[in-house]
C-alpha positions in Angstrom: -2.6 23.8 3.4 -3.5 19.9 2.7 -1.2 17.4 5.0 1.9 15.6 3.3 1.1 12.4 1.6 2.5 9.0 1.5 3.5 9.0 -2.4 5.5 6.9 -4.5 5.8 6.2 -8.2 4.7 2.9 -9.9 4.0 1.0 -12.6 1.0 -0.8 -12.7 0.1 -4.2 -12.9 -2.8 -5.1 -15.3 -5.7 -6.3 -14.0 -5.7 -9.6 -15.9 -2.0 -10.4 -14.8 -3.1 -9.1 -11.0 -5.7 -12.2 -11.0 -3.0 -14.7 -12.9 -0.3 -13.9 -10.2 -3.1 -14.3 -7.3 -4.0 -17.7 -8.2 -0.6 -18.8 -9.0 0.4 -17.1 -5.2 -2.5 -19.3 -3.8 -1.4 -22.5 -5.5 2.3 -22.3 -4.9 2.5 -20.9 -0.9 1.1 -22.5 2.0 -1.7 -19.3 3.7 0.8 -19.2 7.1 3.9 -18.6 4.5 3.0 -14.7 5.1 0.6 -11.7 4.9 -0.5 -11.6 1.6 -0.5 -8.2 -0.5 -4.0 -8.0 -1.7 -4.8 -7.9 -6.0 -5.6 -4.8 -5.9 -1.9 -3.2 -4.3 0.3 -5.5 -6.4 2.6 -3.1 -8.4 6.0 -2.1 -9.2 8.1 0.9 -7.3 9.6 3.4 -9.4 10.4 5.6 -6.9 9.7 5.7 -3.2 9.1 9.3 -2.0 8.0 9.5 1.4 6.1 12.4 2.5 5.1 14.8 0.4 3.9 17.8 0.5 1.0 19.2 -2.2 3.6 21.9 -3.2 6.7 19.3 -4.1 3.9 16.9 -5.3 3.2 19.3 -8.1 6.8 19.7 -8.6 7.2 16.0 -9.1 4.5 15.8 -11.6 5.5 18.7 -14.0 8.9 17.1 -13.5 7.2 13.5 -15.0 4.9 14.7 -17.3 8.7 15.9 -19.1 9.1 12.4 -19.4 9.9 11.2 -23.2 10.4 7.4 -23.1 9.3 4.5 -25.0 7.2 1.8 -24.0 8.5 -1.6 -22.8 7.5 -5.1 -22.3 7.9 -6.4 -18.8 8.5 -10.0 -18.1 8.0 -11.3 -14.4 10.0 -14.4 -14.4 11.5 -14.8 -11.0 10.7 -14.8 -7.2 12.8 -14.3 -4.1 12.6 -14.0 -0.3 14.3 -11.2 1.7 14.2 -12.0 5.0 15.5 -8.8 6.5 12.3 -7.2 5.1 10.2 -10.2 5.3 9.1 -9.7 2.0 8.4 -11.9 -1.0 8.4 -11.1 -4.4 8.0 -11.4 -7.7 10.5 -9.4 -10.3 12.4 -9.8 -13.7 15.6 -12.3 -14.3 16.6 -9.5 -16.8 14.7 -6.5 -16.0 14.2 -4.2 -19.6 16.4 -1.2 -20.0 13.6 0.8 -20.5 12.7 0.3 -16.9 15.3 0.5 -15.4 15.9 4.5 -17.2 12.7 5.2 -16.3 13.3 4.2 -12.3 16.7 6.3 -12.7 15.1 9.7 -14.4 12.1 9.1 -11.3 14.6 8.5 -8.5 17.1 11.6 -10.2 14.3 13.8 -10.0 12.6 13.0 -6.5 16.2 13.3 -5.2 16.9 17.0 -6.8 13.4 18.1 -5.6 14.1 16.6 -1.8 12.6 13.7 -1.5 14.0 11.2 0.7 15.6 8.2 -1.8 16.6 5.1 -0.5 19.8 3.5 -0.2 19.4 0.7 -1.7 19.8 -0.1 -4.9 16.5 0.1 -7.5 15.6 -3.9 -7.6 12.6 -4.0 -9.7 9.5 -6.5 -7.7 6.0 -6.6 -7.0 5.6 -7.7 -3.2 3.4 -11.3 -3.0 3.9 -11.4 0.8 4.5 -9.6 3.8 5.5 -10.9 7.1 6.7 -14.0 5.2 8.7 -16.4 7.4 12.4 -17.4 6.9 11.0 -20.8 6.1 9.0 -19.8 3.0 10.1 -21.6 0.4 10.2 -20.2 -3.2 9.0 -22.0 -6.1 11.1 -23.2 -8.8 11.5 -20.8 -12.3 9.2 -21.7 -14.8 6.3 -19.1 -14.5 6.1 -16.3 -16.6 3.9 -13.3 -17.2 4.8 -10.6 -19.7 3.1 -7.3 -20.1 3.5 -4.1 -22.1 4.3 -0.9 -20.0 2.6 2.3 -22.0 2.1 4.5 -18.4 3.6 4.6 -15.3 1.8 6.2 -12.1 2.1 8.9 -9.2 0.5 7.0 -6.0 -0.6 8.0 -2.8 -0.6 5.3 0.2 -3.1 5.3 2.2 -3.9 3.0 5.2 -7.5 3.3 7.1 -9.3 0.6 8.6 -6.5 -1.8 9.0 -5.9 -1.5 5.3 -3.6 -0.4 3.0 -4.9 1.5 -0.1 -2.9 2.7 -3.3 -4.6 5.7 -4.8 -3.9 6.8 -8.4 -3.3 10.3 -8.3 -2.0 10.4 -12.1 -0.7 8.9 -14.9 1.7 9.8 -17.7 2.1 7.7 -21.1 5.5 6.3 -22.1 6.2 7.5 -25.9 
């Protein structure tokens, strides 16, 4: 029996836009504003899922390869700071109905099957920075990077070496 794995569901961030967002990060916050996340891990939750075991994983992905949605554009257009969390991000002014069903029908499912769901409520964001401090200042609306969603993704987290890695583990098309 393989251990439980850190898993989550995501959508991913194209490799185009990952490079866009890292250059517009380094122009617009000062290097002590927080830890950045690196190009690679930027992506969008779906679904947080905690600790998983291989049996409920494969659960989980029967239950999302049921999954009959359309694609979507998404449009990153705004930034904010929690600094409960210490977190910065990047998200959507008016995030696409089409994500927002699919994050529901994830977070339904992972709840029926066990999984531990957060409390709070499903606000869509890639994470810039970790660590930030309260005095980070966000830049002012204006940038924009719009993408079309076809997949989403089952994760695994991974941290070795001092480093946080996000493994693919599969992928499912949106109709």
């Amino acid at each position: 029996m393989s251990e439980p794995k850190r898993l989550f569901f995501a959508l991913e961030i194209p490799p185009a836009i990952q490079q866009q967002v890292m250059q517009w990060r380094a122009a617009q916050f000062d290097p002590q504003a927080g830890r950045p996340v690196a190009a690679a891990n930027l992506h969008l939750t779906l679904a947080f899922l905690g600790e998983i075991s291989e049996q409920k994983q494969q659960t989980l992905m029967t239950l999302a390869g049921r999954i009959q949605q359309p694609a979507f554009t998404l449009t990153l257009d705004d930034a904010g700071h929690w600094p409960r969390s210490q977190v910065v991000w990047l998200g959507c002014r008016k995030p696409p109905r089409g994500l927002l069903q699919l994050a529901n029908l994830l977070r339904a499912q992972a709840a029926r099957s066990g999984c531990y769901q957060s409390p709070q409520p499903f606000h869509p964001h890639v994470t810039l920075l970790r660590n930030a401090a309260n005095t980070v200042s966000i830049p002012a609306p204006g940038f924009h990077w719009a993408f079309p969603v076809t997949e989403f993704v089952l994760y695994a987290s991974q941290f070795s070496q001092g480093r946080t890695h996000y493994q693919p583990l599969a992928r499912w098309s949106l109709v």
